[in-house]
C-alpha positions as CSV (number, residue, x, y, z in Angstrom):
1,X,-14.5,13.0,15.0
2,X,-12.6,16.1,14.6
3,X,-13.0,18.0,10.6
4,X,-9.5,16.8,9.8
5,X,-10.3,12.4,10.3
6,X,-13.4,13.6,8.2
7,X,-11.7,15.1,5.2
8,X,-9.1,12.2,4.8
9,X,-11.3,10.6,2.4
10,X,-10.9,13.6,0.1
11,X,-7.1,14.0,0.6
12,X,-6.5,10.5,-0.6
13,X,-8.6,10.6,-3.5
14,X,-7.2,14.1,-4.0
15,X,-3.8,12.6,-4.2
16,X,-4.6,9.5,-6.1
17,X,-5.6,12.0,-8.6
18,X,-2.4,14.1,-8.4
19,X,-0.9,10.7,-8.9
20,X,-2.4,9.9,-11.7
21,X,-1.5,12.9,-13.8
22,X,1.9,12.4,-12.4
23,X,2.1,8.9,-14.0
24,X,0.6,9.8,-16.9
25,X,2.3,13.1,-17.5
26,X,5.9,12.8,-16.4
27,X,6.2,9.3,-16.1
28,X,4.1,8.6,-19.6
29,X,2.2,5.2,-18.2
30,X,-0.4,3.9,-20.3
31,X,-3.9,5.5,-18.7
32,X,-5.4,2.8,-17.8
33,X,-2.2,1.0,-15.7
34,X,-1.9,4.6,-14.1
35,X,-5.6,4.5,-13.5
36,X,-5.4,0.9,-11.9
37,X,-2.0,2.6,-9.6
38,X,-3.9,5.0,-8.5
39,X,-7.1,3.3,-7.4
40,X,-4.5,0.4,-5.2
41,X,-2.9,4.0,-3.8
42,X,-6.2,5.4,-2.9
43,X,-7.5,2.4,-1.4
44,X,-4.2,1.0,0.3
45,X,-4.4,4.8,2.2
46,X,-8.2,4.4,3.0
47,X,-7.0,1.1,5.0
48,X,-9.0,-1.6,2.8
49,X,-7.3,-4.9,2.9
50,X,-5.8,-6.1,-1.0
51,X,-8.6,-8.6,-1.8
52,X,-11.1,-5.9,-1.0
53,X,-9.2,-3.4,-3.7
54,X,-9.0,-5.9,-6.1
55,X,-12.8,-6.5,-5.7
56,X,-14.1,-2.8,-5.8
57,X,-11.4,-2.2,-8.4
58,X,-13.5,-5.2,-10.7
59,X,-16.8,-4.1,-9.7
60,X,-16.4,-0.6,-10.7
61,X,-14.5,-1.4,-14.2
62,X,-16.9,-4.0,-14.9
63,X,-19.8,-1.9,-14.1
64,X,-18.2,1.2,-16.9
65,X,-17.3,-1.5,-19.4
66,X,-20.7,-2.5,-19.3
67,X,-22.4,0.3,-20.0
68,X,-20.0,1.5,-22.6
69,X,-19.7,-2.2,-24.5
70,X,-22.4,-0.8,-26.9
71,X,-21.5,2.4,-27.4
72,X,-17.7,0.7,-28.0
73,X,-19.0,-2.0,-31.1
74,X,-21.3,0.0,-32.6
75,X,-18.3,2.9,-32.8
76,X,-16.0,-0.1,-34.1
77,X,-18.7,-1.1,-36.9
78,X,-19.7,2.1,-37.9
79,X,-15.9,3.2,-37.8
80,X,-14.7,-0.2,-40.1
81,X,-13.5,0.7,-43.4
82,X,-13.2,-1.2,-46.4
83,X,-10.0,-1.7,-48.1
């Protein structure tokens, strides 16, 4: 394999990000749709097939959401106020 067909990995994820402050900044999408755009961009350029994207998309969310559930309630409870 030649340096360039190794370092197209980086470029895509490079330019997913570049998307993504694009969609965010210019085009003012909420962060997580322009989060979700960006990861379909990055895979559909690394060749995966759409149910493949759609499962490492879940896995990975899922996977954050679970480790921050906790830290989310307890910042809801402690953050309630009364009145």
């Amino acid at each position: 394999m030649n340096a360039f067909a190794e370092a197209l990995p980086v470029i895509w994820v490079a330019l997913g990000v570049v998307l993504l402050l694009i969609l965010n900044m210019r085009f003012k999408i909420n962060g997580m749709l322009a989060l979700l755009l960006a990861a379909i961009f990055v895979g559909v350029c690394e060749g995966l097939p759409l149910e493949a994207i759609g499962k490492s998309i879940e896995t990975g969310i899922g996977s954050t959401l679970g480790h921050l559930a906790l830290i989310i309630l307890f910042g809801a409870i402690l953050g309630k106020t009364d009145g």
